[in-house]
N, C-alpha and C positions, 0 to 999 in steps of 0.2 A: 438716197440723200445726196443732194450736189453738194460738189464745193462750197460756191455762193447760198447755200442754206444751211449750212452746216455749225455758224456762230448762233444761229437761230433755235437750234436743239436744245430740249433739255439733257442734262448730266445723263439721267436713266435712257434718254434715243439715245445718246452715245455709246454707254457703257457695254450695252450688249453686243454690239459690231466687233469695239475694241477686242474684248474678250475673245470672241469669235476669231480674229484676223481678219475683219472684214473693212478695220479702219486701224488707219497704220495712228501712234500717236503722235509720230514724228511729222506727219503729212499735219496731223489736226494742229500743232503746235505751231508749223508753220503757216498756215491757215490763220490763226490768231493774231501771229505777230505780222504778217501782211497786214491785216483789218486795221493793228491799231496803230499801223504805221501811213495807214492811207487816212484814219480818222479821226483820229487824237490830238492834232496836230491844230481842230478847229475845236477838239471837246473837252481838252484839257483833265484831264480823268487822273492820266498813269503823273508821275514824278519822277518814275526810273520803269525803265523796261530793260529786263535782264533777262535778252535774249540769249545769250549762250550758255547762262544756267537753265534755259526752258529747254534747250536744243538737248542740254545733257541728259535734264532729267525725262525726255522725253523717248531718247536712243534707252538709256537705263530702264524705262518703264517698255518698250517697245519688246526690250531683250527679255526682262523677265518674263512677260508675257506668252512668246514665245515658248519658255521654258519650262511652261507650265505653271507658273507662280507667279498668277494672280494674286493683288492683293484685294481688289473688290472693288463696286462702283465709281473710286474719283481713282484707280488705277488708270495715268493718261490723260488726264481730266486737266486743262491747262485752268489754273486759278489765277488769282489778286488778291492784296492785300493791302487793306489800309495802311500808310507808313505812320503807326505805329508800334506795331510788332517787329520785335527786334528779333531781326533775320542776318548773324556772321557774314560779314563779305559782302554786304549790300550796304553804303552809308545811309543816316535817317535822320530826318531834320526835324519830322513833327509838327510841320508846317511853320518850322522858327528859323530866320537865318540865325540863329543865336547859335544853334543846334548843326550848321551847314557842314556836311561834310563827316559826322560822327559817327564813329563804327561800335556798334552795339555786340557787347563782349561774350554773349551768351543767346541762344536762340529764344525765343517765347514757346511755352509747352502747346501751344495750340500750333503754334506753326510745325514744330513738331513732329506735329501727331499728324497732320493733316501730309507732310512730307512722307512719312510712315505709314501710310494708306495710299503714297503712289499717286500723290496730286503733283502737276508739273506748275512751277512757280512761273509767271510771267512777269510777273514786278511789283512795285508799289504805288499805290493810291491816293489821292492828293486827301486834304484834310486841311481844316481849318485851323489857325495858330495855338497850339498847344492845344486842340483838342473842344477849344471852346465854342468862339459864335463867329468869328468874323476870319477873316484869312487876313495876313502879313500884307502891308500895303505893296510887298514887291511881290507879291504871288500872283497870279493869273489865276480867277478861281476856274472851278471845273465849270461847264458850260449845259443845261437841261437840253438834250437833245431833242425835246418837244415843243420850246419854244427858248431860246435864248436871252429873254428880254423874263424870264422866269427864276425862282429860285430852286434852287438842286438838296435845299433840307444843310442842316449843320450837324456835326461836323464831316459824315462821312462821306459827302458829296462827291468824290470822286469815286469812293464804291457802288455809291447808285445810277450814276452815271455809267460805267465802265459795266454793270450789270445790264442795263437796259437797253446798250446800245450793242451791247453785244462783241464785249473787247473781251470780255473775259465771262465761265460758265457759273460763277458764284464768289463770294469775298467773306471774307471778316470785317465789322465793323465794330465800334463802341459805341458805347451808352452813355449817357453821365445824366441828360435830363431831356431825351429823344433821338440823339444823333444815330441809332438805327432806324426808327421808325419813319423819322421825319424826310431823309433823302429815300425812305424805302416810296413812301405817302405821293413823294413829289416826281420821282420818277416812274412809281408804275413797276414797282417788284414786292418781293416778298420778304421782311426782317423778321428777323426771331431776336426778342431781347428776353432773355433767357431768366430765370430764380438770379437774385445775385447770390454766387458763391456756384451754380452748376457752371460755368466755365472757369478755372483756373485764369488769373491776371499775371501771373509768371513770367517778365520779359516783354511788358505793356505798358509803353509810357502813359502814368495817371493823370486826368484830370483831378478827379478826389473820387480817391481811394474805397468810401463807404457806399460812393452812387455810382463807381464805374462800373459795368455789363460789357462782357464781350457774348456776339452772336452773331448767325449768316446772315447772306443776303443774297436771295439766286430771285431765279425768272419763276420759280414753280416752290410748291412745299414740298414735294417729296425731295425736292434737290435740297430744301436749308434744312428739313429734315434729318439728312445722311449728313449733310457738314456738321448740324449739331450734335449728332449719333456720336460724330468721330473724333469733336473735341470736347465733349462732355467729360465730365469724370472728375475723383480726387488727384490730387496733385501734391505731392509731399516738398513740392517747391514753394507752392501759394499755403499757406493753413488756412484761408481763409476761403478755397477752394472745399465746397463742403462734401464729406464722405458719405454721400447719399447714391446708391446704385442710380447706375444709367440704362433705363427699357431702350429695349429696340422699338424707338420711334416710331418705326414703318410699318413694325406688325401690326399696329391697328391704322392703319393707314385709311383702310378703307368701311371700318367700322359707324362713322354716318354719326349723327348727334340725334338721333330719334329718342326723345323721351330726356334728355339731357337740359337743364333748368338753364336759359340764359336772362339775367338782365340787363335794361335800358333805362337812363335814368334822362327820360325826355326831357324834361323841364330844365334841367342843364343843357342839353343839346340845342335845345331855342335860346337859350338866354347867353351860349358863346359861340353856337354857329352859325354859318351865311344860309342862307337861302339855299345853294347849291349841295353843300354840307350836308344839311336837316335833309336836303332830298335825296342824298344816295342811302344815308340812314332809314329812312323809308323803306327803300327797295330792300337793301341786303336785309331789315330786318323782315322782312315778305318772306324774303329767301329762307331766312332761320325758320318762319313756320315751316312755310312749305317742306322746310328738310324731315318735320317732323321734331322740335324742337318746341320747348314750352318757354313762350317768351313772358315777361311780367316785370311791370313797374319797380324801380327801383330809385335810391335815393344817395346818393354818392355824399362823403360829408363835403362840406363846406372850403373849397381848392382856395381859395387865396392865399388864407394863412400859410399853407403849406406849400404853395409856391414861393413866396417869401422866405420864408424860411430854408428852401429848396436851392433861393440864390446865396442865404448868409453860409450855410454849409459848403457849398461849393467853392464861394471865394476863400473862405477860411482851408479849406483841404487843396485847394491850388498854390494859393499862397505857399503853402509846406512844401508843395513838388516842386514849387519852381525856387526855392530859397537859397540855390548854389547860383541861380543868375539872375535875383531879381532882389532887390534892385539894383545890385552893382552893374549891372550891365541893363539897365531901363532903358535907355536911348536906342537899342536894339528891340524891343519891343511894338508892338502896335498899338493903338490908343485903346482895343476896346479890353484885349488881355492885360493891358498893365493896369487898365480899374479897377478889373477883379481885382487883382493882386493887393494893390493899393487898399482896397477894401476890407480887403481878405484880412490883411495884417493887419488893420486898425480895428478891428472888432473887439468888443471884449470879451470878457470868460462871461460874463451873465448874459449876455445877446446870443453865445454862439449856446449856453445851456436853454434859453429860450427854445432858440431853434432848433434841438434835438428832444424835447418835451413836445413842441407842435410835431413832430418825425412820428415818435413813440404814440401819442395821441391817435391818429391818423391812422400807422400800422394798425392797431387793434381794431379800429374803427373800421377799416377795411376786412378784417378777418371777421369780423359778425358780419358783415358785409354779404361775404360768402361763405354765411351758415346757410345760406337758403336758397342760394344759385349755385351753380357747375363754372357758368361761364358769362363774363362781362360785355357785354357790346359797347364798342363807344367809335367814337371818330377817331383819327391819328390827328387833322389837324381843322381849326376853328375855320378856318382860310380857303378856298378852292381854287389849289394851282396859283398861290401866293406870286405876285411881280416882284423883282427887284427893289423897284421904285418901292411898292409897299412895306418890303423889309425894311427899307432904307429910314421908314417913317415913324419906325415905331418907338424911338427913343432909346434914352439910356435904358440899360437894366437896374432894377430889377424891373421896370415897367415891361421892357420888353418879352421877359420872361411872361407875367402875367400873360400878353397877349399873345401870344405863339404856341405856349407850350404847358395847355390848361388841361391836356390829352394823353401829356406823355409827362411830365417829369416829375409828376406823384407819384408815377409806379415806379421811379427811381430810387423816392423816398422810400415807399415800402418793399421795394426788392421783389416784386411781383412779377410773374413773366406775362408777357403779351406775343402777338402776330400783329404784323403789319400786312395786309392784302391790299392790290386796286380794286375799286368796284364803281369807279364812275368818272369823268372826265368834268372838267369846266367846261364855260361857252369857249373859253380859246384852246382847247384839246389840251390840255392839262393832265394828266393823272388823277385822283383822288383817291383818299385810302381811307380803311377804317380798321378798327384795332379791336380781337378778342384778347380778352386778358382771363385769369383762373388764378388760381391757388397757389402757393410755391409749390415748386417742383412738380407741377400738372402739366407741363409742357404737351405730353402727349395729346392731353385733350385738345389742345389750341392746335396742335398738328392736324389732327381730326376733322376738329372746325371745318377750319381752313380750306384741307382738304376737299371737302362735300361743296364748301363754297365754290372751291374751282372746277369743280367737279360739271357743277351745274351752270356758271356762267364763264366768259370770256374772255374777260377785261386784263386777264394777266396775259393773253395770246398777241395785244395790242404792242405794236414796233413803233417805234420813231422812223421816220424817212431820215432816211441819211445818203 
């Protein structure tokens, strides 16, 4: 393994060298922060690089190594982090100049954990204004390394960026109504948006609270795999972080979906995706047979209400996080996060009970759902390799909503986990992605999936020229 190929590895090519002494972490950390010093600069990803905490923690992982004390595969492993995980000693804005400059008084349990496993921190992640749709009109968004004139997914755009371009070996992203899946989708990597309540929210700035997911985002599943391994679990910080044991992900790693029940609910897939869309659908679902895999008709309920709905909840649960600076301080905000806001608070109590009746509805409707399948197939996004321009067209929310995010931010609603994988490109070399979803707390099978998916095709092997 060279130098110059060495941002290209996955976690596990690395891990074993580390281990061994046959790769210094201190050489790989600087290695990184070269790359994203020579590259960032046009891709807009990081918002702080905090090279001489990576140097530290990289001498500290180097030594204990060394010493014999190993702590296991992201031991050396130079990561990122979306800046929203409040990290001591690193200020974090959240994509708000409201927020510029603020030092977060306590670490996030996932950061953590993920520190306690001997991951070397490289910085923080750019993201959209308070987590929502649009970035701060003084922000510079992050840039899609595979075409620039394309969109990078909301909010965690600068984690999918910084993942695919190869600044950094895997991230933490959130969830609220796809901002894992959607920069997973657009850049060509792998999100895990996880049961809501399997990752602890401990020290995560919220959009709202009932629909946020934290989970990975690397180049491969066995890598978001081991990040979710390692931030899974209860958390006597969050209660809402649920006490349900954490499997070791990996051991079925290679266990295949032969005989395992997936559904397709085609007549959705035509009636909200492109031409381009409907045909990677096609293939990967070829691929499910061929894995040995019983594929079969299904019927998803009826997504509008419940995106609708999906928007009134949101704004109402943002409104709440943001009410120490909104609105006294509104003129610092951006036009599309102060709507929400604006919205959020003018709701009433019988609009926002409406739209936790369509929530509840929905859930249930979903868990008969999967009385009869293992595993869901569906797209991440209606769109193949969305433009700029096209974002830009699709209007206010909630319309916007409607049209983006008919793929992902039901399973918000219901707290369902899903995989984001690539499995096909646009005519202009775009990414494409599609999404298995399952049960709560079925992660592993969506590992599985996944797994066999890349197993047998390519598409996550695909680099941006840089």
């Amino acid at each position: 393994m060279t130098d110059d190929g060495l941002w290209a590895a996955s976690i596990f090519d690395l891990a074993g060298p580390i281990q061994r002494g046959d790769l210094s972490p201190i050489a790989l950390a600087e290695a990184m922060l070269d790359r994203i010093a020579r590259l960032d600069g046009t891709l807009h990803s990081f918002v702080a690089v905090t090279a001489d905490l990576a140097r530290t923690g990289a001498c500290r992982a180097a030594s204990e190594i060394r010493a014999g004390h190993w702590r296991g595969p992201l031991h050396g492993i130079p990561i990122a982090l979306k800046d929203i995980f409040y990290t001591p000693g690193i200020p974090a804005s959240f994509g708000r100049p409201v927020y510029q400059g603020w030092e977060p008084p306590h670490e996030a349990t996932v950061a953590r954990r993920l520190t306690e496993a001997g991951a070397v921190l490289l910085g923080k992640l750019a993201l959209t204004e308070g987590v929502y749709a649009d970035h701060h009109p003084t922000v510079t968004p992050p840039v899609n390394p595979f075409g620039p004139g394309h969109w990078t997914g909301t909010s965690s755009g600068g984690s999918g960026v910084a993942v695919t371009a190869g600044l950094c070996f895997g991230t933490l992203g959130s969830d609220t109504g796809g901002s894992i899946r959607l920069p997973s989708a657009c850049c060509g990597v792998v999100g895990i948006k996880p049961t809501w309540g399997r990752v602890s929210r401990h020290g995560v700035f919220p959009l709202a609270e009932s629909l946020d997911h934290v989970g990975p985002m690397a180049r491969t599943v066995a890598d978001a795999a081991l990040l979710l391994r390692t931030i899974a679990g209860a958390d006597g910080l969050d209660p809402t972080a649920a006490p349900v044991a954490v499997p070791d992900y990996l051991a079925w790693l290679n266990d295949g979906i032969a005989g395992l029940r997936v559904g397709i609910d085609w007549s959705l897939i035509r009636a909200r995706a492109d031409d381009t869309v409907a045909a990677t659908m096609e293939s990967v679902a070829s691929s499910v047979v061929a894995m040995g895999a019983r594929l079969s008709q299904v019927r998803l309920p009826p997504l509008d209400d419940v995106l609708l709905a999906w928007s009134t909840q949101c704004g109402v649960e943002a409104a709440v996080a943001h009410r120490e600076t909104f609105p006294a301080r509104a003129c610092e905000y951006g036009p599309r996060l102060a709507k929400l806001l604006r919205d959020g608070a003018a709701t009433s109590g019988p609009a926002l009970a409406d739209a936790q009746a369509v929530r509840r509805r929905f859930t249930g409707q979903m868990a008969r759902l999967f009385d009869d399948i293992d595993l869901l197939l569906i797209p991440a996004l209606p769109v193949a390799g969305p433009t700029l321009d096209y974002m830009a067209s699709l209007g206010e929310d909630p319309e916007g909503i409607l049209a983006i995010g008919p793929f992902t931010a039901p399973f918000d609603m219901c707290g369902y986990p899903t995989i984001t994988l690539p499995c096909g490109i646009s005519e202009r070399g775009i990414p494409v992605g599609f999404q298995f979803a399952a049960k709560p707390f079925a992660e592993d099978l969506l590992i599985r999936a996944g797994h066999a998916y890349q197993s047998r095709t390519d598409w996550h092997r695909r680099r941006p020229e840089l």
